[in-house]
N, C-alpha and C positions, 0 to 999 in steps of 0.2 A: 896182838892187841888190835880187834878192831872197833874204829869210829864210827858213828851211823850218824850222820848230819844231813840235814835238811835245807835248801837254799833258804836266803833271805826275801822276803815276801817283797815286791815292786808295784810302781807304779809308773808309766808314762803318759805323759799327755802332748798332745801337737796343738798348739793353737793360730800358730803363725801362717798364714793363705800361703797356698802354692802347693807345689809339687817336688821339691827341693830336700825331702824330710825321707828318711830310713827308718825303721824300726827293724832289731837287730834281738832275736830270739835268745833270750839269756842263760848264760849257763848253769847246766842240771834243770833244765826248763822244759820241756816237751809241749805246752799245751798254755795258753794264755788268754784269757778272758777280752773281751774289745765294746767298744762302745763306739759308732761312726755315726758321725749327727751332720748336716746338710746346713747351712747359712738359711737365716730366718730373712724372712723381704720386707721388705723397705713399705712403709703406707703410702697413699694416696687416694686416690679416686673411694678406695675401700680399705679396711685394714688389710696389713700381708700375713701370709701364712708362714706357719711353722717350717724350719725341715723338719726332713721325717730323720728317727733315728732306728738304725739296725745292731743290733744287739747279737753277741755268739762268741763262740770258742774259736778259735784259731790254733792248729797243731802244725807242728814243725819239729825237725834236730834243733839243737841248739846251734846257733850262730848261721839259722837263715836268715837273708836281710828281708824283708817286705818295704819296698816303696813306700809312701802315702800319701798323700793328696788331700790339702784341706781346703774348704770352699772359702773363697773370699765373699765379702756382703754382696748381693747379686741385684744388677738391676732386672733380669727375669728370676733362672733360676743357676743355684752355688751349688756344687757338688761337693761332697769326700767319699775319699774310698780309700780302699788298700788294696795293693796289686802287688800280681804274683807271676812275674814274666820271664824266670827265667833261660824260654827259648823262645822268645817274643812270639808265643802264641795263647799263651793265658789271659793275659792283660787283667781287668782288675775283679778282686774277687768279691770285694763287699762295696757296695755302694749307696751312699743315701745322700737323694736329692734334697735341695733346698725348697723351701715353702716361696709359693707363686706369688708377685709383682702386686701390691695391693691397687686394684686398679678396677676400672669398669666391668672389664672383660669378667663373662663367666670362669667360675671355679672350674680349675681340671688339675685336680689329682696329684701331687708327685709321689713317688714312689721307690722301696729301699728293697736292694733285691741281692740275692749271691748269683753269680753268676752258673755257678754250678749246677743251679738248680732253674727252671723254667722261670720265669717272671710270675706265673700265675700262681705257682704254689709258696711264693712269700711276697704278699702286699702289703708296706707298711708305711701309712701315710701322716705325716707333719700335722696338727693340730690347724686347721681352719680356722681362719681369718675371717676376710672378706665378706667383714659383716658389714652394712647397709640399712642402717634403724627403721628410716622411713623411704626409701627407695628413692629416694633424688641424690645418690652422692656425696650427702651430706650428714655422715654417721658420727657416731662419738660412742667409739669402742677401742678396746685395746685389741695389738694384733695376736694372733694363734699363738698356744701356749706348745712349747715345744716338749720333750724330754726333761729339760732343766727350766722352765717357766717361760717369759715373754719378756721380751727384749727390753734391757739388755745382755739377759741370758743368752747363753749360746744354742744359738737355733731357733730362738722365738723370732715372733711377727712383730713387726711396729704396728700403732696404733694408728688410727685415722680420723680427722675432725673437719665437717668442711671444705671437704675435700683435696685436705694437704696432708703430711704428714704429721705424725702428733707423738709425740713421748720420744720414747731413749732412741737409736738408731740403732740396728740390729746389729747381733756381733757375729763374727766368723763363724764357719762350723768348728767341731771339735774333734777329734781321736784319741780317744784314750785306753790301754793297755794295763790291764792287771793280772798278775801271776803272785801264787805263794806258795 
């Protein structure tokens, strides 16, 4: 008699900041889908930016452990990533930064990258903020819309009015894990 079965379809997700967290390759699993989104920034001066979110496959045996690392709300920028070290010389494979400090300062970029791969052949940048209606610091816009929308989405920008902050305050990044 033989049985032909199929795993049961899953989902994970990390929400809680830090670096404290495992994800744990599940059985009859080869290959698992991920989603790594960056803490969205806090307004001021100007709306904050999005993180960015990186997107891909992730293959293993089953019962690799992968680290992870999720961004706490950032007063510049919040990182997540998943990392892969098991002879402390990989460190981490997918990373997506947080969207930039709503502030004066020009806009510069963050960016979601595998390490695997050079920096320049995946650029993937968090939804822009840092809007400035009439250029005196004193806008009234919501912040960068992230992968899942603007704050208090995970990964969106705060908003900015007058040169304070304005709307929800931004939440964590995320990491999320799906196989079926």
């Amino acid at each position: 008699e033989i049985s032909i079965t199929r795993p049961t379809p899953g989902i994970k997700k990390f929400t809680s900041p830090g670096g404290s967290h495992t994800f744990t390759m599940p059985n009859g699993i080869s290959y698992v889908k991920f989603y790594v989104t960056g803490s969205g920034a806090r307004g001021g001066g100007r709306t904050g930016n999005a993180g960015s979110t990186a997107i891909g496959y992730l293959s293993a045996k089953p019962g690799t452990v992968f680290p992870v690392a999720v961004a706490a709300v950032p007063s510049t920028i919040g990182h997540s990533s998943i990392i892969y070290d098991p002879d402390g010389t990989t460190g981490a494979i997918v990373t997506a930064p947080g969207g930039l400090r709503g502030s004066s300062a020009a806009y510069s970029p963050t960016v979601a990258t595998s390490d695997y791969l050079p920096t320049e052949t995946i650029r993937l940048v968090g939804g822009v903020g840092n809007v400035d209606t009439n250029d005196d610091g004193d806008e009234e816009g919501n912040g960068g819309s992230s992968y899942y929308g603007n704050a208090p989405a995970w990964g969106g920008g705060q908003g900015g009015h007058g040169g304070s902050a304005a709307g929800p305050v931004p939440s964590t990044g995320i990491i999320v894990f799906e196989w079926n």
